[in-house]
C-alpha positions as CSV (number, residue, x, y, z in Angstrom):
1,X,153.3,168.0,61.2
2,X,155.1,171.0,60.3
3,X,152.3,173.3,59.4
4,X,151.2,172.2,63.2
5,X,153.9,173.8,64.6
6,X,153.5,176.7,62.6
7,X,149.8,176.8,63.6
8,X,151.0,176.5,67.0
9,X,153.2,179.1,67.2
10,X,150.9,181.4,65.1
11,X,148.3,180.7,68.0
12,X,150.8,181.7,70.9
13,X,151.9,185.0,69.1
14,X,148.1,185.4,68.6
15,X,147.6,184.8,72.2
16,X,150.3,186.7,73.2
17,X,149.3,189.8,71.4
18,X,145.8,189.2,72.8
19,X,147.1,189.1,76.3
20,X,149.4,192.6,75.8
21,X,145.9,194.0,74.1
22,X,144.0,193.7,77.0
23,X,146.6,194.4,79.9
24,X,146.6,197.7,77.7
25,X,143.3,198.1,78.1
26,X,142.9,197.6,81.4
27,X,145.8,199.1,82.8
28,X,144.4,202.5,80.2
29,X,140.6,202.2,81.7
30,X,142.4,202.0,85.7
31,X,144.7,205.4,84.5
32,X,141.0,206.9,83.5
33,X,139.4,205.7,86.1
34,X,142.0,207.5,88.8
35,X,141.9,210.5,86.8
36,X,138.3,211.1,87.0
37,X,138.2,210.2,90.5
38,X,140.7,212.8,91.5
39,X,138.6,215.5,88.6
40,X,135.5,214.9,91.1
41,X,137.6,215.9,94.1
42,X,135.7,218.9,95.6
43,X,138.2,221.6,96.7
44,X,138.2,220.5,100.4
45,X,139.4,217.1,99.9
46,X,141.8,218.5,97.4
47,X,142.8,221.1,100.7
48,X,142.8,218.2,102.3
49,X,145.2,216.0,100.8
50,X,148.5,217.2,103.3
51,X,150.3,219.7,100.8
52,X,151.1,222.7,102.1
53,X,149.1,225.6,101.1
54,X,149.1,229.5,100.2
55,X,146.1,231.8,100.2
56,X,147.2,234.3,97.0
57,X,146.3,237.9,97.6
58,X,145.8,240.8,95.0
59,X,148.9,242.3,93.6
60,X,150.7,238.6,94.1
61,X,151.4,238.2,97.5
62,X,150.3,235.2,99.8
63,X,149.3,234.1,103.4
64,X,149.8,230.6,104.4
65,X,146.7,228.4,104.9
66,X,147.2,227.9,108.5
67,X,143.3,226.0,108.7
68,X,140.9,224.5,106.1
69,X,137.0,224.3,107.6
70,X,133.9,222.7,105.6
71,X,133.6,226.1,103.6
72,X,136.2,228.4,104.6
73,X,140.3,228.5,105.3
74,X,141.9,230.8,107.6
75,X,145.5,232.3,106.5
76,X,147.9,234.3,108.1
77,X,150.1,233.8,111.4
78,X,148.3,234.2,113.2
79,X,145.3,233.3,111.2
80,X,142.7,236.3,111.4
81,X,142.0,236.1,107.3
82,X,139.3,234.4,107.0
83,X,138.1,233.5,103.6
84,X,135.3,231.3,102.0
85,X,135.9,228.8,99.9
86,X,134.0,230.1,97.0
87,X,136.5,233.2,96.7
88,X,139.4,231.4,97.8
89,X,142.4,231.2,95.4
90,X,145.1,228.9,96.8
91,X,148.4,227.7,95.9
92,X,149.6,224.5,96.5
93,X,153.5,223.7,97.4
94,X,155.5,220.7,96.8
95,X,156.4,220.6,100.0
96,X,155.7,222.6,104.0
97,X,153.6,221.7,106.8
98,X,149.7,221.3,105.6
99,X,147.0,223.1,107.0
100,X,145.3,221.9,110.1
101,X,141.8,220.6,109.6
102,X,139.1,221.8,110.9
103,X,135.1,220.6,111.0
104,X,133.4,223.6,112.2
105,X,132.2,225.8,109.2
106,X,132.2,229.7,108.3
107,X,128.8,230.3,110.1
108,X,130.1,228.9,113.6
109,X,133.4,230.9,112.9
110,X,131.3,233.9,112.4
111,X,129.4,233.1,115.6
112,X,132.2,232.9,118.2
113,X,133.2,235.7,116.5
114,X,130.6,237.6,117.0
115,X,130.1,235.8,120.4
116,X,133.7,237.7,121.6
117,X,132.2,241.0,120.0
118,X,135.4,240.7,117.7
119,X,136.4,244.0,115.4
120,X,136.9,243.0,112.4
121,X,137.9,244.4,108.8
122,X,134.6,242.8,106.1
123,X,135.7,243.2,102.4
124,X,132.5,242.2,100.4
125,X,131.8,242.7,96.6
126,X,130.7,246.4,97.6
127,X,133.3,247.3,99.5
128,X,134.7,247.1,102.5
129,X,133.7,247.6,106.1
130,X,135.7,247.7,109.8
131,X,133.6,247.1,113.0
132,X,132.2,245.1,115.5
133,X,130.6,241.5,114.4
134,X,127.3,241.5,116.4
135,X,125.2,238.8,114.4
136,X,125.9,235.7,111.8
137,X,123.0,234.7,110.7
138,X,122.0,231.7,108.7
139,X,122.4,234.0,105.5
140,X,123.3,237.6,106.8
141,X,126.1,239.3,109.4
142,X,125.8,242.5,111.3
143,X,128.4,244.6,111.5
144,X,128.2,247.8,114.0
145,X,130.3,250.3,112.0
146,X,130.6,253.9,112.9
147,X,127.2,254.1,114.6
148,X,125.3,251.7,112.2
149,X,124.4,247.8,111.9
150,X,125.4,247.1,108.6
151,X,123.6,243.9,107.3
152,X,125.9,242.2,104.8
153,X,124.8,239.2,102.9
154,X,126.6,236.2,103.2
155,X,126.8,235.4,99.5
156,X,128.7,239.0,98.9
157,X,131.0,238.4,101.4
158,X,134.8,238.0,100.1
159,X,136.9,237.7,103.4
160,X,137.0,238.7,107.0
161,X,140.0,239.4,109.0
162,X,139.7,239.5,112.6
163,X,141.1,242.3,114.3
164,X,140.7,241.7,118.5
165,X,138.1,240.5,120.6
166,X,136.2,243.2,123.0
Protein backbone atom coordinates (compact mmCIF):
# COMPACT_ATOMS: atom_id res chain seq x y z
CA UNK A 1 0.00 0.00 0.00
CA UNK A 2 2.65 2.32 0.70
CA UNK A 3 4.48 2.25 -2.53
CA UNK A 4 0.74 3.21 -3.87
CA UNK A 5 0.77 6.23 -2.30
CA UNK A 6 4.11 6.98 -3.29
CA UNK A 7 3.08 6.11 -6.93
CA UNK A 8 0.25 8.30 -6.38
CA UNK A 9 1.86 11.19 -5.39
CA UNK A 10 4.70 10.69 -8.02
CA UNK A 11 1.73 10.81 -10.61
CA UNK A 12 0.19 14.13 -9.28
CA UNK A 13 3.75 15.91 -9.15
CA UNK A 14 4.08 14.31 -12.62
CA UNK A 15 0.81 15.72 -13.58
CA UNK A 16 1.32 18.78 -12.09
CA UNK A 17 4.54 19.53 -13.81
CA UNK A 18 2.81 18.45 -17.06
CA UNK A 19 0.09 20.92 -16.49
CA UNK A 20 2.74 24.05 -15.61
CA UNK A 21 4.59 22.70 -18.96
CA UNK A 22 2.01 23.32 -21.16
CA UNK A 23 0.27 26.55 -19.61
CA UNK A 24 4.00 27.65 -20.46
CA UNK A 25 3.67 26.73 -23.71
CA UNK A 26 0.67 28.09 -24.48
CA UNK A 27 0.74 31.22 -22.70
CA UNK A 28 4.73 31.55 -24.73
CA UNK A 29 3.01 30.59 -28.41
CA UNK A 30 -0.12 33.49 -27.40
CA UNK A 31 3.02 36.11 -26.35
CA UNK A 32 4.43 35.08 -30.10
CA UNK A 33 1.49 35.05 -31.60
CA UNK A 34 0.67 38.98 -30.45
CA UNK A 35 4.04 39.89 -31.27
CA UNK A 36 3.92 38.94 -34.79
CA UNK A 37 0.55 40.20 -35.26
CA UNK A 38 1.48 43.72 -34.14
CA UNK A 39 5.24 43.06 -36.53
CA UNK A 40 2.66 42.73 -39.61
CA UNK A 41 1.01 46.10 -38.65
CA UNK A 42 1.51 48.28 -41.80
CA UNK A 43 2.41 51.85 -40.81
CA UNK A 44 -1.15 53.17 -41.08
CA UNK A 45 -2.65 51.02 -38.58
CA UNK A 46 0.33 51.57 -36.47
CA UNK A 47 -0.71 55.71 -37.12
CA UNK A 48 -3.68 54.61 -36.33
CA UNK A 49 -3.58 53.14 -33.07
CA UNK A 50 -4.63 56.82 -31.07
CA UNK A 51 -1.01 57.91 -29.86
CA UNK A 52 -0.15 61.15 -30.53
CA UNK A 53 2.25 61.75 -33.27
CA UNK A 54 5.23 63.98 -34.57
CA UNK A 55 6.42 64.38 -38.17
CA UNK A 56 10.52 64.70 -37.49
CA UNK A 57 12.11 67.26 -39.83
CA UNK A 58 15.87 67.63 -40.82
CA UNK A 59 18.11 69.17 -38.30
CA UNK A 60 15.72 67.62 -35.36
CA UNK A 61 12.78 69.61 -35.24
CA UNK A 62 9.06 68.26 -35.51
CA UNK A 63 5.49 69.15 -36.78
CA UNK A 64 2.65 67.43 -35.11
CA UNK A 65 0.66 64.93 -37.19
CA UNK A 66 -2.46 66.78 -37.23
CA UNK A 67 -4.08 63.99 -40.09
CA UNK A 68 -3.09 60.36 -41.18
CA UNK A 69 -4.74 59.56 -44.94
CA UNK A 70 -4.32 55.95 -46.77
CA UNK A 71 -0.71 57.07 -47.93
CA UNK A 72 0.03 60.29 -46.67
CA UNK A 73 -0.12 62.48 -43.13
CA UNK A 74 -0.51 66.14 -42.97
CA UNK A 75 1.57 68.08 -40.05
CA UNK A 76 1.72 71.39 -39.01
CA UNK A 77 -1.06 73.86 -37.46
CA UNK A 78 -2.43 74.39 -39.55
CA UNK A 79 -1.53 71.36 -41.55
CA UNK A 80 -0.12 72.55 -45.06
CA UNK A 81 2.95 69.80 -44.84
CA UNK A 82 1.95 67.25 -46.57
CA UNK A 83 4.06 64.15 -46.73
CA UNK A 84 3.74 60.56 -48.13
CA UNK A 85 4.00 57.81 -46.21
CA UNK A 86 6.92 56.32 -47.85
CA UNK A 87 9.27 59.34 -46.75
CA UNK A 88 7.48 59.92 -43.55
CA UNK A 89 9.53 59.62 -40.34
CA UNK A 90 7.31 59.93 -37.30
CA UNK A 91 7.54 59.94 -33.70
CA UNK A 92 5.22 58.54 -31.51
CA UNK A 93 4.41 60.17 -27.81
CA UNK A 94 3.24 58.44 -24.77
CA UNK A 95 0.69 60.63 -24.59
CA UNK A 96 -1.36 64.00 -26.63
CA UNK A 97 -4.29 64.15 -28.76
CA UNK A 98 -3.91 61.46 -31.95
CA UNK A 99 -4.12 62.45 -35.33
CA UNK A 100 -7.50 62.70 -36.95
CA UNK A 101 -8.13 60.07 -39.56
CA UNK A 102 -8.71 60.49 -42.77
CA UNK A 103 -9.79 58.02 -45.88
CA UNK A 104 -9.18 60.11 -48.83
CA UNK A 105 -5.49 59.46 -50.16
CA UNK A 106 -2.45 61.73 -51.50
CA UNK A 107 -3.85 61.74 -55.07
CA UNK A 108 -7.34 63.25 -54.02
CA UNK A 109 -5.34 65.67 -51.73
CA UNK A 110 -3.32 66.66 -54.71
CA UNK A 111 -6.46 67.08 -56.70
CA UNK A 112 -8.48 69.65 -54.62
CA UNK A 113 -5.33 71.08 -54.42
CA UNK A 114 -4.83 71.59 -57.62
CA UNK A 115 -8.71 72.06 -58.03
CA UNK A 116 -8.22 75.59 -55.68
CA UNK A 117 -5.07 76.33 -58.02
CA UNK A 118 -3.16 76.21 -54.55
CA UNK A 119 0.69 77.63 -54.42
CA UNK A 120 2.56 75.43 -53.10
CA UNK A 121 6.44 74.75 -52.04
CA UNK A 122 7.28 70.74 -53.89
CA UNK A 123 10.58 69.30 -52.26
CA UNK A 124 11.31 66.20 -54.43
CA UNK A 125 14.58 64.03 -54.52
CA UNK A 126 15.96 66.77 -57.10
CA UNK A 127 15.08 69.57 -55.45
CA UNK A 128 12.76 71.69 -54.70
CA UNK A 129 10.12 73.72 -56.51
CA UNK A 130 7.32 76.70 -55.45
CA UNK A 131 4.27 77.24 -57.65
CA UNK A 132 0.98 76.73 -58.65
CA UNK A 133 -0.38 72.88 -58.57
CA UNK A 134 -2.27 72.65 -61.89
CA UNK A 135 -2.51 68.73 -62.41
CA UNK A 136 -2.21 65.40 -60.11
CA UNK A 137 -2.12 62.79 -62.13
CA UNK A 138 -2.43 59.09 -61.50
CA UNK A 139 1.55 59.06 -61.47
CA UNK A 140 2.69 62.66 -62.27
CA UNK A 141 1.85 66.56 -60.81
CA UNK A 142 2.22 69.82 -62.69
CA UNK A 143 3.54 72.53 -61.22
CA UNK A 144 3.41 76.08 -63.07
CA UNK A 145 6.73 77.53 -61.73
CA UNK A 146 8.16 80.77 -62.97
CA UNK A 147 6.69 80.45 -66.48
CA UNK A 148 6.98 76.64 -66.80
CA UNK A 149 4.86 73.30 -66.09
CA UNK A 150 7.16 71.35 -64.27
CA UNK A 151 6.10 67.58 -64.49
CA UNK A 152 7.23 65.91 -61.22
CA UNK A 153 6.88 62.27 -60.71
CA UNK A 154 5.03 61.03 -58.00
CA UNK A 155 7.48 58.48 -56.87
CA UNK A 156 10.32 61.50 -56.37
CA UNK A 157 8.09 63.44 -54.53
CA UNK A 158 9.25 63.93 -50.64
CA UNK A 159 6.59 66.52 -49.30
CA UNK A 160 4.29 69.31 -50.30
CA UNK A 161 3.41 72.23 -48.20
CA UNK A 162 0.57 74.14 -49.24
CA UNK A 163 1.00 77.72 -49.34
CA UNK A 164 -2.72 79.55 -50.29
CA UNK A 165 -5.42 78.81 -52.62
CA UNK A 166 -5.83 81.36 -55.81
Amino acid sequence: MADDAQIDRWLSSLNATFEAAVEREEEQAAGDLAFSFLQDLGQVETLRRGKAAALALAGGASLPVARVGRDYVAAGTPPNLIVPLTFAVILIGPSGPAPEIADDGLLLLLRRAARLGTYAQVATSEGEWQGRIVKAAVDHLIVNASGQSLVIGNGSLRSIRLLRAC
